[in-house]
PDB file of the backbone (N, CA, C, O) and the ligand in Angstrom, with CONECT records:
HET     ZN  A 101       1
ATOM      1  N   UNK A   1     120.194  39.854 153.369  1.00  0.00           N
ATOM      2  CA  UNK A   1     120.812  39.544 154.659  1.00  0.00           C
ATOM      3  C   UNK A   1     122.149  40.260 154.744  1.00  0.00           C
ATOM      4  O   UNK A   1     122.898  40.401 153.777  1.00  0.00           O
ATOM      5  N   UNK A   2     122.408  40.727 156.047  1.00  0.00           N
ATOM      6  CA  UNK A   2     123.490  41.817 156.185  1.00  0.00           C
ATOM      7  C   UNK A   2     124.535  40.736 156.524  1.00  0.00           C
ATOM      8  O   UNK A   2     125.652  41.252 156.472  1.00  0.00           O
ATOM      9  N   UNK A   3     124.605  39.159 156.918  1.00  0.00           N
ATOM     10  CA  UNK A   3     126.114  38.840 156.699  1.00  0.00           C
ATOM     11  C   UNK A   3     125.700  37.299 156.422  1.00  0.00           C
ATOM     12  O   UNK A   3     124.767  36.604 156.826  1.00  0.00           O
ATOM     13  N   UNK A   4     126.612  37.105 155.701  1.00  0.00           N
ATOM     14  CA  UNK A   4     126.226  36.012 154.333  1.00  0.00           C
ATOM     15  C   UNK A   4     126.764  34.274 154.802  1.00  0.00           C
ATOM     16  O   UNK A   4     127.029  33.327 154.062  1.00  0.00           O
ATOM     17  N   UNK A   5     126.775  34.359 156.152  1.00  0.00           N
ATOM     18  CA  UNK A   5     127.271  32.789 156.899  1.00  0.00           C
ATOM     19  C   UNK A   5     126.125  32.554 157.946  1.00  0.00           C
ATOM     20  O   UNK A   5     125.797  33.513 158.644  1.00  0.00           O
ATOM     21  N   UNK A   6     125.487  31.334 158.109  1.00  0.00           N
ATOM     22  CA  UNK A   6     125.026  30.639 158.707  1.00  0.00           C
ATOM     23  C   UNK A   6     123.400  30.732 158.288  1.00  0.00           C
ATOM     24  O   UNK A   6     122.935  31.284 157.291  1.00  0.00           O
ATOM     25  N   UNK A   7     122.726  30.067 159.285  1.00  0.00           N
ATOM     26  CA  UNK A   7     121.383  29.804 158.861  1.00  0.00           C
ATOM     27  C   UNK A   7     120.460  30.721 159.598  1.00  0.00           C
ATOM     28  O   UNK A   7     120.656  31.251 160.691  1.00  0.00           O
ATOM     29  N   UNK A   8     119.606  30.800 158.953  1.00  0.00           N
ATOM     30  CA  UNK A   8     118.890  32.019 159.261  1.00  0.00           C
ATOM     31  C   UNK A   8     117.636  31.078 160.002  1.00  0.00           C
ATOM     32  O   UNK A   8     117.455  30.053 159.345  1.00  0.00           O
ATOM     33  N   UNK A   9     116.817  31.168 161.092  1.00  0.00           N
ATOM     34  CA  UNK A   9     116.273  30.785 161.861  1.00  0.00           C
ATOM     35  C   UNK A   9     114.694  31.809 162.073  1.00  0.00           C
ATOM     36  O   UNK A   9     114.704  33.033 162.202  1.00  0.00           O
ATOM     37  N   UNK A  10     113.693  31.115 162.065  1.00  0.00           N
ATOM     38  CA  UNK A  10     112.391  32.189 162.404  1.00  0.00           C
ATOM     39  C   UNK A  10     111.201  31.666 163.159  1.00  0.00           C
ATOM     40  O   UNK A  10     110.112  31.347 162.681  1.00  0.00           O
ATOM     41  N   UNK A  11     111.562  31.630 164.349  1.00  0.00           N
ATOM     42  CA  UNK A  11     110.424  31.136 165.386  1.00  0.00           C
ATOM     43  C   UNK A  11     109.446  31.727 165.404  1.00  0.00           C
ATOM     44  O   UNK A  11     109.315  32.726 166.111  1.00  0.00           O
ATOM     45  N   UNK A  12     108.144  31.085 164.336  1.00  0.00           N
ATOM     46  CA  UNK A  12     107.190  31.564 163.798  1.00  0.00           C
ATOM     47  C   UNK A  12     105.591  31.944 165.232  1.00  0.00           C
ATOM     48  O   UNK A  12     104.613  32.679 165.094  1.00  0.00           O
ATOM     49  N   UNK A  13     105.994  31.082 166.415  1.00  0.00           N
ATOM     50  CA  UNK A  13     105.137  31.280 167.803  1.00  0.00           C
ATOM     51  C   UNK A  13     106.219  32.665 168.266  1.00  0.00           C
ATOM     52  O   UNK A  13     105.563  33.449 168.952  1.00  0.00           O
ATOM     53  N   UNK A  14     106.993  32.921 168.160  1.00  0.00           N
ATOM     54  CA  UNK A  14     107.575  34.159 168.951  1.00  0.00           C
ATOM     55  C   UNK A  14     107.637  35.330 167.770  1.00  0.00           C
ATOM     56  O   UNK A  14     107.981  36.493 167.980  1.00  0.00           O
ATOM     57  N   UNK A  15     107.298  34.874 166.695  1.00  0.00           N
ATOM     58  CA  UNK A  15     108.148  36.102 165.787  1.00  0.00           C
ATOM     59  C   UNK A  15     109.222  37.005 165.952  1.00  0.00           C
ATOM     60  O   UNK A  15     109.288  38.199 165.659  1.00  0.00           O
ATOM     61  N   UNK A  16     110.232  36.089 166.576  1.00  0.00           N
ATOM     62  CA  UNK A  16     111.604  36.222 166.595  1.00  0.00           C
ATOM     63  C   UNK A  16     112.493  35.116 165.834  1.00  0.00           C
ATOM     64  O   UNK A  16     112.227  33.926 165.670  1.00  0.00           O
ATOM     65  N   UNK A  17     113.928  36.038 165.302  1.00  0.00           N
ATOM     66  CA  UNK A  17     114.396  35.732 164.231  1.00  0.00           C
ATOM     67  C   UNK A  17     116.084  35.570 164.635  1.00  0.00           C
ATOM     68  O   UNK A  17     116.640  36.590 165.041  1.00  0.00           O
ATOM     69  N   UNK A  18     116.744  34.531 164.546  1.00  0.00           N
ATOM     70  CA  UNK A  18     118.364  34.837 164.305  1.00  0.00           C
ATOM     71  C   UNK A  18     119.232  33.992 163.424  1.00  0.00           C
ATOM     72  O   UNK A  18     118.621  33.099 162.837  1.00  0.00           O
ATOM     73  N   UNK A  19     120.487  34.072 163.206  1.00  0.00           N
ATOM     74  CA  UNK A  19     121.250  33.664 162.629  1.00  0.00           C
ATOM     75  C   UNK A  19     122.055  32.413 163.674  1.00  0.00           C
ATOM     76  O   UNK A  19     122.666  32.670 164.711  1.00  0.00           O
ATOM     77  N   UNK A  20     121.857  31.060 163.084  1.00  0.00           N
ATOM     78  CA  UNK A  20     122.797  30.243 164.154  1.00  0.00           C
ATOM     79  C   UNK A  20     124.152  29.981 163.154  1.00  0.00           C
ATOM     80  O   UNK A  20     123.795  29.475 162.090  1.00  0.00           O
ATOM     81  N   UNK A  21     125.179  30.137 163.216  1.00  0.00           N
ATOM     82  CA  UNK A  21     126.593  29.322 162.091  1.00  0.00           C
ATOM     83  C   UNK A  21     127.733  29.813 162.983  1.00  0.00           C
ATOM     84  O   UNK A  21     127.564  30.360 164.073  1.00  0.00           O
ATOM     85  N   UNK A  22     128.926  29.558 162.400  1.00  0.00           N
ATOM     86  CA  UNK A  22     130.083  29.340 162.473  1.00  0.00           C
ATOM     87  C   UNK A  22     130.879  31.026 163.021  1.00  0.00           C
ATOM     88  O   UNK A  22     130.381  31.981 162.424  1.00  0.00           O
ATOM     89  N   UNK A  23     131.983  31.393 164.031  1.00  0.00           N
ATOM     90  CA  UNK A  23     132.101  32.136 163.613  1.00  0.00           C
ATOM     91  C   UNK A  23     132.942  32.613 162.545  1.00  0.00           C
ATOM     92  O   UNK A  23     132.974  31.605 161.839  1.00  0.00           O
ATOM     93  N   UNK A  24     133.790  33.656 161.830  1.00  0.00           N
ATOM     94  CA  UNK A  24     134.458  33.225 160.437  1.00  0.00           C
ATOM     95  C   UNK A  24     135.863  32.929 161.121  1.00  0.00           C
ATOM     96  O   UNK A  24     136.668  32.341 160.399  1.00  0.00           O
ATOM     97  N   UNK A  25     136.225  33.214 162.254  1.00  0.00           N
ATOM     98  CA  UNK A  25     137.568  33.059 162.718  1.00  0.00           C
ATOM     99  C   UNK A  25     137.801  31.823 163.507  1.00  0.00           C
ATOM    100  O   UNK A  25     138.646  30.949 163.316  1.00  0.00           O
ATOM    101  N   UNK A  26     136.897  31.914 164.424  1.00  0.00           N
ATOM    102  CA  UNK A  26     137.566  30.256 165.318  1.00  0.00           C
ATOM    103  C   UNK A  26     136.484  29.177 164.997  1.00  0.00           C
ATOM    104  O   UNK A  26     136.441  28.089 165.573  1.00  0.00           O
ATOM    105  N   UNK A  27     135.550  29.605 163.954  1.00  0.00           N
ATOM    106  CA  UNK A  27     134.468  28.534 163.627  1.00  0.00           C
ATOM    107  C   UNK A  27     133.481  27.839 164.553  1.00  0.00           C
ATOM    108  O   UNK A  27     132.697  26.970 164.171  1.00  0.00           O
ATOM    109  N   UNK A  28     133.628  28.504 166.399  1.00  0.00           N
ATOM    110  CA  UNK A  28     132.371  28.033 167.132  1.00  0.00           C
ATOM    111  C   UNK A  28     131.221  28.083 166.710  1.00  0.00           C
ATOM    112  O   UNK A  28     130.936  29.169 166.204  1.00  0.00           O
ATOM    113  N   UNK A  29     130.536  27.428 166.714  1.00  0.00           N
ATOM    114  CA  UNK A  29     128.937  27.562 166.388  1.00  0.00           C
ATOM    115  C   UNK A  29     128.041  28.907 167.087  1.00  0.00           C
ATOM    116  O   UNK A  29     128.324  28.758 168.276  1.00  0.00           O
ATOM    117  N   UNK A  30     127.518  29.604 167.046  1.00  0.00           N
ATOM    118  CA  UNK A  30     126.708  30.618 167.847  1.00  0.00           C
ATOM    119  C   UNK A  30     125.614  31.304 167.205  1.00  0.00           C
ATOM    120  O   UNK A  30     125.477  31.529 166.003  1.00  0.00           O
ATOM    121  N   UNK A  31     124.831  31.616 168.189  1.00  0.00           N
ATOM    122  CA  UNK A  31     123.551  32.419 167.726  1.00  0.00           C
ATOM    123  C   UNK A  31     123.603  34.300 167.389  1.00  0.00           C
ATOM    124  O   UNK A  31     123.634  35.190 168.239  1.00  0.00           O
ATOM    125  N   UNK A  32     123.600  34.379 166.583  1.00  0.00           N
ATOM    126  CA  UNK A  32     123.580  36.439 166.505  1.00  0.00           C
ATOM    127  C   UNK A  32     122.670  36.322 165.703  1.00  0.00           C
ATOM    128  O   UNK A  32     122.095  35.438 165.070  1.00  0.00           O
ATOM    129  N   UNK A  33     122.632  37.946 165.925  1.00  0.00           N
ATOM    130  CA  UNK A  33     121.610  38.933 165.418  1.00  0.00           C
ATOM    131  C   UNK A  33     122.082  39.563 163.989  1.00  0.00           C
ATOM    132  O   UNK A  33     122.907  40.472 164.078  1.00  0.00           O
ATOM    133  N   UNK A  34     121.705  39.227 162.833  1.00  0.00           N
ATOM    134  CA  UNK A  34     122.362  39.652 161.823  1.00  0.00           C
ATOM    135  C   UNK A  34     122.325  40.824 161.232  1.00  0.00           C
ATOM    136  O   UNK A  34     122.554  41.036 160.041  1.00  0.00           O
ATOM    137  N   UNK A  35     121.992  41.720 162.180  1.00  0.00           N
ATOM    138  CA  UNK A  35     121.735  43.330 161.948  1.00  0.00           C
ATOM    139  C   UNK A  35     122.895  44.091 162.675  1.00  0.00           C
ATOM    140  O   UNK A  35     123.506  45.034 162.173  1.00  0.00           O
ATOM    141  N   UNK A  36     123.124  43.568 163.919  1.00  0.00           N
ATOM    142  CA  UNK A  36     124.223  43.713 165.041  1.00  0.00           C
ATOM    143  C   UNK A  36     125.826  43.171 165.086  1.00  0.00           C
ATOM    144  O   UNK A  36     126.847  43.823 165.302  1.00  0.00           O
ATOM    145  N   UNK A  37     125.684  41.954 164.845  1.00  0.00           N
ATOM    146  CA  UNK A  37     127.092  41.067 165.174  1.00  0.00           C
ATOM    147  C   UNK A  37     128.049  41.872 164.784  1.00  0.00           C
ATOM    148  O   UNK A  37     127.729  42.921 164.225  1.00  0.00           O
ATOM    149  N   UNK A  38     129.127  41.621 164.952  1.00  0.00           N
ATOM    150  CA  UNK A  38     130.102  42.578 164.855  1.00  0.00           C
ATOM    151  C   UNK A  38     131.005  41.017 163.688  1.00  0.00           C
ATOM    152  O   UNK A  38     130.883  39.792 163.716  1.00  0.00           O
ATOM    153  N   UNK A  39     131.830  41.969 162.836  1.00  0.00           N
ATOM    154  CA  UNK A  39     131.696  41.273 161.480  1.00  0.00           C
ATOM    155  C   UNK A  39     133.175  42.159 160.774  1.00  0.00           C
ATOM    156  O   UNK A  39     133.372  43.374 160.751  1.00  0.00           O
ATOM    157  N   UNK A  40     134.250  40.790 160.131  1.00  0.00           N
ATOM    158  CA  UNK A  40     134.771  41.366 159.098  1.00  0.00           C
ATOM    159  C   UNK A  40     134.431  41.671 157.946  1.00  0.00           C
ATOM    160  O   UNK A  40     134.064  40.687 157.303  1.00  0.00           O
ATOM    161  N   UNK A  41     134.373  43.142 157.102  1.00  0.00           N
ATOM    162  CA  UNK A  41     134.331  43.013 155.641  1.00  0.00           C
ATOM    163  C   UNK A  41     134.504  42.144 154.764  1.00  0.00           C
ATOM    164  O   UNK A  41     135.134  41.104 154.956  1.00  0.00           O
ATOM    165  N   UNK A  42     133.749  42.601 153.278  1.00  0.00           N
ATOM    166  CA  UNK A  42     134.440  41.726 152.163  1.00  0.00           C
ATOM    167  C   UNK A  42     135.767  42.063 152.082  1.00  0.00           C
ATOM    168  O   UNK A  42     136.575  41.140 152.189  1.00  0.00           O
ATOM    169  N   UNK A  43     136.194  43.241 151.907  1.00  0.00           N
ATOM    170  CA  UNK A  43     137.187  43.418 151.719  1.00  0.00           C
ATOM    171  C   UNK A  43     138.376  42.830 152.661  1.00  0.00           C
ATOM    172  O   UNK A  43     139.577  43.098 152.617  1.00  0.00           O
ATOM    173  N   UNK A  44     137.974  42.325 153.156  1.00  0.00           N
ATOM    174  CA  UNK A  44     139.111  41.978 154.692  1.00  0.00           C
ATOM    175  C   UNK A  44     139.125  40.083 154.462  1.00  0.00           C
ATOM    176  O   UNK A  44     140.114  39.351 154.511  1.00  0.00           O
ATOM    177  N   UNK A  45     137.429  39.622 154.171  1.00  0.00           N
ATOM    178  CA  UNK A  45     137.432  38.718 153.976  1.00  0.00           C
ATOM    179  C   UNK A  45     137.100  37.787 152.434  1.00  0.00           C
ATOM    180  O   UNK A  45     136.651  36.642 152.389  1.00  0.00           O
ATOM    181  N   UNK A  46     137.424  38.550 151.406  1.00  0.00           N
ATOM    182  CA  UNK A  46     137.636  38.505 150.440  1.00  0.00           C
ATOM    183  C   UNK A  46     136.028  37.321 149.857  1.00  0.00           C
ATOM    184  O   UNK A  46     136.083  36.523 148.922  1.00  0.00           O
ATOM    185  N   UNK A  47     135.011  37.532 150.579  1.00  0.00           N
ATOM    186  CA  UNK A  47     133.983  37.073 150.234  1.00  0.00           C
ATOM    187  C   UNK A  47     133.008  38.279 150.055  1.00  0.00           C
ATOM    188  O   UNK A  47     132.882  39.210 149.259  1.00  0.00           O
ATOM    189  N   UNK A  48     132.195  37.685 151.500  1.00  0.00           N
ATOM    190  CA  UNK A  48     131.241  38.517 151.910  1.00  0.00           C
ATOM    191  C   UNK A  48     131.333  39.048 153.483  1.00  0.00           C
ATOM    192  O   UNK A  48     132.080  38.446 154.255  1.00  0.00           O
ATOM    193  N   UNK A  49     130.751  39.905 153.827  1.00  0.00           N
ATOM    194  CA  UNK A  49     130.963  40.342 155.434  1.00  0.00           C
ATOM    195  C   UNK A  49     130.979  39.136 156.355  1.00  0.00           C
ATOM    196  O   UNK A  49     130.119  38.421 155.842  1.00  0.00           O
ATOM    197  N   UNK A  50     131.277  38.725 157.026  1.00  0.00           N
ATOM    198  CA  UNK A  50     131.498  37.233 158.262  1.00  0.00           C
ATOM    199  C   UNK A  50     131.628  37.803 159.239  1.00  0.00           C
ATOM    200  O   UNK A  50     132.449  38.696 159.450  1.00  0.00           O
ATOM    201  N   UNK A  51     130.489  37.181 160.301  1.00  0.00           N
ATOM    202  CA  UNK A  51     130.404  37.002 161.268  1.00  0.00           C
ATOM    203  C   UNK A  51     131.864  36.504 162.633  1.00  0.00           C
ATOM    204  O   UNK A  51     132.670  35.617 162.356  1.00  0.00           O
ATOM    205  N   UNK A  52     131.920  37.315 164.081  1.00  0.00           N
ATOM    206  CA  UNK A  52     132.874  36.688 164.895  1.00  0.00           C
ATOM    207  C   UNK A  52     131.694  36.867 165.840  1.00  0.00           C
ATOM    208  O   UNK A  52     130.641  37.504 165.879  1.00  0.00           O
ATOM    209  N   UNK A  53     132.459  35.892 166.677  1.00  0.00           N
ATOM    210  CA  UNK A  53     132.038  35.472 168.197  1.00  0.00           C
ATOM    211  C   UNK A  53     132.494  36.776 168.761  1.00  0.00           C
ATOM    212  O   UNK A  53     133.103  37.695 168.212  1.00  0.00           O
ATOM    213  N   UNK A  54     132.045  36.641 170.029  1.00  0.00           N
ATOM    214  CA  UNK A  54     132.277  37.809 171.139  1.00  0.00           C
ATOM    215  C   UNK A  54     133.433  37.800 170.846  1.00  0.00           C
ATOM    216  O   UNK A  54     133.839  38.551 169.960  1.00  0.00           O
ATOM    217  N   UNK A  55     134.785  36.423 171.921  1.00  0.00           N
ATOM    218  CA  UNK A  55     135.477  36.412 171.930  1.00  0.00           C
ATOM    219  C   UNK A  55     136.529  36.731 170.778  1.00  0.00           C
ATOM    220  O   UNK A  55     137.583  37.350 170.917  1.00  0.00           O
ATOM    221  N   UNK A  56     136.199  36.375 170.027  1.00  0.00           N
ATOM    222  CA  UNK A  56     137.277  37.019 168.300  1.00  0.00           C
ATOM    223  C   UNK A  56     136.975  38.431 168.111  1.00  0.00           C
ATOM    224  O   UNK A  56     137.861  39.222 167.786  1.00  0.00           O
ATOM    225  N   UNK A  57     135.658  38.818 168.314  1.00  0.00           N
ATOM    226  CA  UNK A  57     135.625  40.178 168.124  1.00  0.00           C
ATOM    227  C   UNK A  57     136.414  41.366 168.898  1.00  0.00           C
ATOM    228  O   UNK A  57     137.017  42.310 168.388  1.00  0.00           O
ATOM    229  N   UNK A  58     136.250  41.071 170.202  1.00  0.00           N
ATOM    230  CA  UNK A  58     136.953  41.691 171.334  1.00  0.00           C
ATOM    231  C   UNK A  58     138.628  41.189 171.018  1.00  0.00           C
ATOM    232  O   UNK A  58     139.425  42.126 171.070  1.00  0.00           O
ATOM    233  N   UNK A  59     138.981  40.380 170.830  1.00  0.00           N
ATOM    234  CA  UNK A  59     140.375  40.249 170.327  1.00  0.00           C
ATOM    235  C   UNK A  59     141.122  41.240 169.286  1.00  0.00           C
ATOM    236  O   UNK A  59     142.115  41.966 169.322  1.00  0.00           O
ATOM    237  N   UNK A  60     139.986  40.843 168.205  1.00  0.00           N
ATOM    238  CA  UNK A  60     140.223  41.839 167.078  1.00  0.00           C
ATOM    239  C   UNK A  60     140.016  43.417 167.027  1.00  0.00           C
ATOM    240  O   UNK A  60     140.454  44.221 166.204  1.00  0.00           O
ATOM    241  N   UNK A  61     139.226  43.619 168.139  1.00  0.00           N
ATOM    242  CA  UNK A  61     138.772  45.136 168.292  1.00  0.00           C
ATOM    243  C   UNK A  61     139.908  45.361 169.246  1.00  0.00           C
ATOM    244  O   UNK A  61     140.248  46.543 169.208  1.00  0.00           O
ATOM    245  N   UNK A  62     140.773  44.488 170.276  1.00  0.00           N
ATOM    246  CA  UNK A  62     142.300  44.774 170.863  1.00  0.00           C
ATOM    247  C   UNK A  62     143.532  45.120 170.028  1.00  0.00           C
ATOM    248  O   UNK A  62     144.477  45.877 170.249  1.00  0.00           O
ATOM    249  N   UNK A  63     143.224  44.327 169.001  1.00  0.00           N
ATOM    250  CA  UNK A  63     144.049  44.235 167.913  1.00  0.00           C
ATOM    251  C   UNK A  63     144.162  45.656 166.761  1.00  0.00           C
ATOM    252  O   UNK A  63     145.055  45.898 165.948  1.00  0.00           O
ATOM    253  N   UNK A  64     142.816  46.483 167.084  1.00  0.00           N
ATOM    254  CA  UNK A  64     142.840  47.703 165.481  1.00  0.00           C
ATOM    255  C   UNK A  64     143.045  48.453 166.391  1.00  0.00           C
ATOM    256  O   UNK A  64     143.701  49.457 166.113  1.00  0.00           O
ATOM    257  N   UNK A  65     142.535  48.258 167.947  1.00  0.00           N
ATOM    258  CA  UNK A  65     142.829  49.524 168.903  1.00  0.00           C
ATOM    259  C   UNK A  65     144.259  50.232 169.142  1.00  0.00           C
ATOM    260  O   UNK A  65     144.386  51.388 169.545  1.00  0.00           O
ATOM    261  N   UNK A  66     145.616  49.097 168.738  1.00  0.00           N
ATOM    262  CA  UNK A  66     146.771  48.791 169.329  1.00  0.00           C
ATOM    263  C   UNK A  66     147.599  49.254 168.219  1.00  0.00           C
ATOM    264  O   UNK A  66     148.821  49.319 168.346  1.00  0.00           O
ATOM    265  N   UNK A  67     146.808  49.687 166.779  1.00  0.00           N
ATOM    266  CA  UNK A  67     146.791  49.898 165.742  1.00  0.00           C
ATOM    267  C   UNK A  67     146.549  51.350 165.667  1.00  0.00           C
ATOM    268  O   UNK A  67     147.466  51.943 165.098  1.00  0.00           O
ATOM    269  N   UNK A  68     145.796  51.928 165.985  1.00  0.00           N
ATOM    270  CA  UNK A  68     145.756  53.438 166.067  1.00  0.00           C
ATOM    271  C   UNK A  68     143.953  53.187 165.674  1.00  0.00           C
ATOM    272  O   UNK A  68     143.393  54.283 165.704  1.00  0.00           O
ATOM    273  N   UNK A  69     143.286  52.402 165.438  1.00  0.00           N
ATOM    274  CA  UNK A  69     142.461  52.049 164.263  1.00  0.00           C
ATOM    275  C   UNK A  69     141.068  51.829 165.645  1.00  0.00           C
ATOM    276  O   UNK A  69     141.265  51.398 166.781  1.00  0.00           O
ATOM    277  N   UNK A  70     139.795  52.260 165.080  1.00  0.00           N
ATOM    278  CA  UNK A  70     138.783  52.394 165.725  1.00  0.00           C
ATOM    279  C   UNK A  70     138.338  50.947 166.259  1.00  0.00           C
ATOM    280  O   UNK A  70     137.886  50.318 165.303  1.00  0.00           O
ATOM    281  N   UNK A  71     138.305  50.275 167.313  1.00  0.00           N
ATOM    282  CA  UNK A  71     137.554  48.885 167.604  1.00  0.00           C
ATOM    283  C   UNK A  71     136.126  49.092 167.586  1.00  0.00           C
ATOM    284  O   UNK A  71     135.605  50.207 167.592  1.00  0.00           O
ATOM    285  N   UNK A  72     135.352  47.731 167.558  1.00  0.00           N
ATOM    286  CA  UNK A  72     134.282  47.014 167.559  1.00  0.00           C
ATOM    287  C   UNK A  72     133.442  47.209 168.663  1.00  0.00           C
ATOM    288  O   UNK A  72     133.690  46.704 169.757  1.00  0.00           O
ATOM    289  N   UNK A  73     132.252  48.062 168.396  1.00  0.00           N
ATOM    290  CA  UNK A  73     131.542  48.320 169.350  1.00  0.00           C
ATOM    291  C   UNK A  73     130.329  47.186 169.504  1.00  0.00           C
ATOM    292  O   UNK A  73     129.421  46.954 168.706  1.00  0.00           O
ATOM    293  N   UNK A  74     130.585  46.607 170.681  1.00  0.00           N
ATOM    294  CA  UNK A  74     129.500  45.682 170.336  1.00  0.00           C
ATOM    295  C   UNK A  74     128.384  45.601 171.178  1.00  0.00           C
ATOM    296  O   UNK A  74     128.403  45.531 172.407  1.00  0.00           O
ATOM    297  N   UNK A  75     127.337  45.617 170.380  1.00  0.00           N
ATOM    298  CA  UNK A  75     126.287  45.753 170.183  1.00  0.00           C
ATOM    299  C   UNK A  75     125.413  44.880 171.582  1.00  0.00           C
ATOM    300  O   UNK A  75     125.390  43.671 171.352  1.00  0.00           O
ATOM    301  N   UNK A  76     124.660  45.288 173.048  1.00  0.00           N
ATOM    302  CA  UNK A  76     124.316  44.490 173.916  1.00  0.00           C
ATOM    303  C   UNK A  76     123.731  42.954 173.040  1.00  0.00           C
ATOM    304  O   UNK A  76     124.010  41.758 173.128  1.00  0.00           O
ATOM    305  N   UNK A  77     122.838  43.743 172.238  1.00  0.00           N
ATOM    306  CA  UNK A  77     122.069  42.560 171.788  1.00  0.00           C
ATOM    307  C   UNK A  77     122.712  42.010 170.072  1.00  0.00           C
ATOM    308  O   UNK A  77     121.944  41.663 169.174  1.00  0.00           O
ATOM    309  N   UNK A  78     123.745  42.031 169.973  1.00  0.00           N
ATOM    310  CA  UNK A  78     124.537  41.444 168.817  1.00  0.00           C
ATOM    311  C   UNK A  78     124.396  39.979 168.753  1.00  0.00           C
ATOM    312  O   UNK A  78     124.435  39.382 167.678  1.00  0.00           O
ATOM    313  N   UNK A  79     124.187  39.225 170.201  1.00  0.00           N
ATOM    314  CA  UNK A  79     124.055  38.184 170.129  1.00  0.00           C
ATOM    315  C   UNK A  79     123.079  37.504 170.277  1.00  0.00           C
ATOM    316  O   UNK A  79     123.276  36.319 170.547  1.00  0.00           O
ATOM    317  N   UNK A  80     121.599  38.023 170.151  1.00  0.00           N
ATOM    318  CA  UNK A  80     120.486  38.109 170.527  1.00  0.00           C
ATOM    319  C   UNK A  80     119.838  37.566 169.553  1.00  0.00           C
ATOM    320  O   UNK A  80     120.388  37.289 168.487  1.00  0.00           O
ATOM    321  N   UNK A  81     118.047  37.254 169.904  1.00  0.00           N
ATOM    322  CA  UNK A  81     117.379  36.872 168.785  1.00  0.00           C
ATOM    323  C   UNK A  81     116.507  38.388 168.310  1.00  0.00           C
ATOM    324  O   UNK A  81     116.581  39.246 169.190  1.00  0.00           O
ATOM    325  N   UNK A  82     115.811  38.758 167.216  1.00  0.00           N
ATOM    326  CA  UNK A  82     115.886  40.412 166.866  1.00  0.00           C
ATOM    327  C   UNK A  82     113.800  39.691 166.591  1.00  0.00           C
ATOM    328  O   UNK A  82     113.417  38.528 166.465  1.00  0.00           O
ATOM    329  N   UNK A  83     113.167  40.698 166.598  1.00  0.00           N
ATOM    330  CA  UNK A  83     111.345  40.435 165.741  1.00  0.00           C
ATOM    331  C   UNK A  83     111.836  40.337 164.626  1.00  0.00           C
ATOM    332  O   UNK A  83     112.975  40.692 164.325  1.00  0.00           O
ATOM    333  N   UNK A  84     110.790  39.702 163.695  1.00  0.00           N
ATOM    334  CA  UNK A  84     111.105  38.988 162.359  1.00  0.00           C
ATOM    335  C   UNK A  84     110.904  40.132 161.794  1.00  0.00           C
ATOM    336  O   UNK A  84     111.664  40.196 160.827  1.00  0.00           O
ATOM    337  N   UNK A  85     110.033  41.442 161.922  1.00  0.00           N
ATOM    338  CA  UNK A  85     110.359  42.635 161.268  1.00  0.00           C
ATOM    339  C   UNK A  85     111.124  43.519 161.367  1.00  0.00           C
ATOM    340  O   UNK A  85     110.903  44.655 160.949  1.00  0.00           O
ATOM    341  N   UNK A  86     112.382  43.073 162.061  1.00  0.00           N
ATOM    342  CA  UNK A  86     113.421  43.764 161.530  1.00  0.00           C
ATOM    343  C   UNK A  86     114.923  43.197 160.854  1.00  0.00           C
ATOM    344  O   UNK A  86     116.140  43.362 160.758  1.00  0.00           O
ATOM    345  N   UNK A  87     113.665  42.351 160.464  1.00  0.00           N
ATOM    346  CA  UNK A  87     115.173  41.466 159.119  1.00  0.00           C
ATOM    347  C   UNK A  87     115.239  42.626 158.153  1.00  0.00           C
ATOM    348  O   UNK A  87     114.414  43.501 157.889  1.00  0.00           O
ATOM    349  N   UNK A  88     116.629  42.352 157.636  1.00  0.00           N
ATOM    350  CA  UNK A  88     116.543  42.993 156.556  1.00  0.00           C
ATOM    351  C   UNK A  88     115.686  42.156 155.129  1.00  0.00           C
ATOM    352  O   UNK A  88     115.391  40.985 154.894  1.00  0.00           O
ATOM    353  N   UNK A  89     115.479  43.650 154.290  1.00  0.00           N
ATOM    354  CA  UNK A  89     114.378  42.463 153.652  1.00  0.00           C
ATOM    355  C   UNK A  89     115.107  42.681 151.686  1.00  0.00           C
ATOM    356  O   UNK A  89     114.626  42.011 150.772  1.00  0.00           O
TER     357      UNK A  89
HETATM  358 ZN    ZN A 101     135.340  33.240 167.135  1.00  0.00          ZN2+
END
């Protein structure tokens, strides 16, 4: 799994797949796509890669922009449910 917070979900009548948890910054609950979401590093988050909400992401992608530093392209369907074959495996 490409980011290491929340529960992984697999609606076995749709064979569609997502991630529901926390985001790592303001801790709302939300649904993404764990191939997509837009996500701090380990290195940043001294774990594993973590998941943000729209809203934190777009903050934070204001924030590296203001910085000289590339923002967060995010992804239409980042917040989406993805087919179960394209989990990572
Ligand atoms: Zn957030």
């Amino acid at each position: 799994m490409s980011v290491e917070r929340g529960i992984l979900v697999i609606d076995t009548d749709t064979d569609r797949a997502w991630v529901h948890g926390p985001c790592f910054v303001c801790n709302d609950v939300m649904t993404y796509n764990p191939n997509k979401v837009p996500s701090l590093p380990a290195e940043v988050t001294g774990t594993h890669r973590q998941p943000l909400c729209r809203k934190c992401a777009m903050k934070a992608s204001e924030n590296m922009i203001a910085r000289g530093l590339p923002g967060f392209t995010i992804a239409i369907d980042a917040y989406e449910a993805i087919p179960v074959e394209e989990l990572p495996r």
